[in-house]
DRENDO-1510 file (C-alpha; in Angstrom, 1 decimal, always signed):
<recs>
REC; n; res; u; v; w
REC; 1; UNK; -103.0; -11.4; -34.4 .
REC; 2; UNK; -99.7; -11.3; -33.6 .
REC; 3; UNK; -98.7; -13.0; -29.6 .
REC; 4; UNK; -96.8; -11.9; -26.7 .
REC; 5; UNK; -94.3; -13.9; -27.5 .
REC; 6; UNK; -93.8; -13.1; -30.8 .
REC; 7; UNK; -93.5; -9.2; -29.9 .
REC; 8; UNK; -90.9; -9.8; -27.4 .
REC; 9; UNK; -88.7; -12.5; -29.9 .
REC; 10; UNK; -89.3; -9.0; -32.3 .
REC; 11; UNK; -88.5; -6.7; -29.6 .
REC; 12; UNK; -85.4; -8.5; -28.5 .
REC; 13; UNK; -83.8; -8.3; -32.0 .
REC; 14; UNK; -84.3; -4.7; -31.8 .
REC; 15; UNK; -82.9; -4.1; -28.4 .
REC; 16; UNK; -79.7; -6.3; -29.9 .
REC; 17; UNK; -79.4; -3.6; -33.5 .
REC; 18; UNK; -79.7; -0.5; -30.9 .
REC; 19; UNK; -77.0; -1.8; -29.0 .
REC; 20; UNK; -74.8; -2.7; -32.0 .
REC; 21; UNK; -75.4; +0.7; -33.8 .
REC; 22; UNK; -74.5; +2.8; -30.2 .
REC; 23; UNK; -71.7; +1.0; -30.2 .
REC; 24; UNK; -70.5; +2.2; -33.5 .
REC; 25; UNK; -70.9; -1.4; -35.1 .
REC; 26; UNK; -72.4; -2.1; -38.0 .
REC; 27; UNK; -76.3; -2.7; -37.0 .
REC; 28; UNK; -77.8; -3.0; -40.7 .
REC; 29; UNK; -77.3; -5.9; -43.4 .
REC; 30; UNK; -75.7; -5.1; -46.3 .
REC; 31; UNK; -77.3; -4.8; -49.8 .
REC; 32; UNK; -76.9; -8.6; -50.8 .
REC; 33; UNK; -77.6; -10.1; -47.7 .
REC; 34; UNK; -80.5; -8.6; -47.6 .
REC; 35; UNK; -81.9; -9.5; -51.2 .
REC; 36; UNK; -80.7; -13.3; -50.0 .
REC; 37; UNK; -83.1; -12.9; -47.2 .
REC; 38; UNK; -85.6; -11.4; -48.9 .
REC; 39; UNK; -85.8; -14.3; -51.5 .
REC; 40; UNK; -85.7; -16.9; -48.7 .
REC; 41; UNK; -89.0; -15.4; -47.2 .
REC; 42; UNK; -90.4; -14.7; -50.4 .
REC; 43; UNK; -90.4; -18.5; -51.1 .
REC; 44; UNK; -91.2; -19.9; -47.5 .
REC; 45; UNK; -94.8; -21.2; -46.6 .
REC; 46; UNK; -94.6; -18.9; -43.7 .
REC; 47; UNK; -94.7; -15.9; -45.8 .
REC; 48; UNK; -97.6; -13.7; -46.2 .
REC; 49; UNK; -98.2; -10.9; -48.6 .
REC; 50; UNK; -101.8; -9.1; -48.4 .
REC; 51; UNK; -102.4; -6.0; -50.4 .
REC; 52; UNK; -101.6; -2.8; -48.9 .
REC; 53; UNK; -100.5; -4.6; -45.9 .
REC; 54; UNK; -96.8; -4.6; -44.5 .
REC; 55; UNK; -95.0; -8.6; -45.7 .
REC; 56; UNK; -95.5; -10.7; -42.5 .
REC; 57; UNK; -94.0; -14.2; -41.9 .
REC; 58; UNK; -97.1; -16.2; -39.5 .
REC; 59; UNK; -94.0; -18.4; -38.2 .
REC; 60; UNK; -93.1; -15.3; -35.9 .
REC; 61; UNK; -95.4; -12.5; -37.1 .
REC; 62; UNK; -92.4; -10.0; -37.7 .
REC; 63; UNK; -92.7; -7.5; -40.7 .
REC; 64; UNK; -90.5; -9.3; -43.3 .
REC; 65; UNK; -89.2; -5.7; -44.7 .
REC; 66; UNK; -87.9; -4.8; -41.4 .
REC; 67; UNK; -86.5; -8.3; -40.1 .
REC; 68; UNK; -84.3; -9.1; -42.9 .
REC; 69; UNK; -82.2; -5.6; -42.5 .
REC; 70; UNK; -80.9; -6.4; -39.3 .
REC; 71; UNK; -77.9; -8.4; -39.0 .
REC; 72; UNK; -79.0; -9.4; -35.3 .
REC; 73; UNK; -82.4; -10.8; -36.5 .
REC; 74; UNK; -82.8; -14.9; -37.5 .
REC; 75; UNK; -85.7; -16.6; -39.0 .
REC; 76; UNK; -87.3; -18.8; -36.6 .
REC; 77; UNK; -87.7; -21.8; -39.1 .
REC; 78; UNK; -84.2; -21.5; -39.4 .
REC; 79; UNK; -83.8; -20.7; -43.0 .
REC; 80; UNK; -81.2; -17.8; -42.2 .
REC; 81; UNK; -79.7; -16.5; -39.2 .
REC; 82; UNK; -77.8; -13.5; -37.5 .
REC; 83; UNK; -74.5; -12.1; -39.5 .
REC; 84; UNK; -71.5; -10.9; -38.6 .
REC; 85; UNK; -69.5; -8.4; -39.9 .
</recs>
């Protein structure tokens, strides 16, 4: 089950992309830096991949698919962080 806390660490990073993209900024990772990202989860301990099931990392319980676009979102272990364009 995914905590309180968790929701609102995964709730701030979307606040931060909404802002960014009404802004006109650039809100979404590119191409590359996403794949990076995606690799890094793919490999961590953290990571969890259940059939039919969105990717979820159990270190902050985000969906993996969706946290590694945005260029406001960091992995909690540290293993990447936010980007800027």
């Amino acid at each position: 089950m995914i905590s309180r806390e968790q929701t609102i660490n995964f709730l701030k990073t979307l606040k931060l992309t909404l802002r960014k993209w009404l802004r006109g900024e650039q809100a979404i990772a590119e191409y590359e830096d996403i794949k990076v990202r995606r690799d890094i989860c793919r490999s961590c301990e953290f990571f969890q991949q259940k059939r039919g099931l969105p990717h979820r990392c159990l270190s902050c319980g985000c969906n993996v698919e969706l946290k590694i676009m945005f260029i406001t979102a960091d992995c909690p272990e540290g293993k990447w962080g936010r980007l800027d364009y």
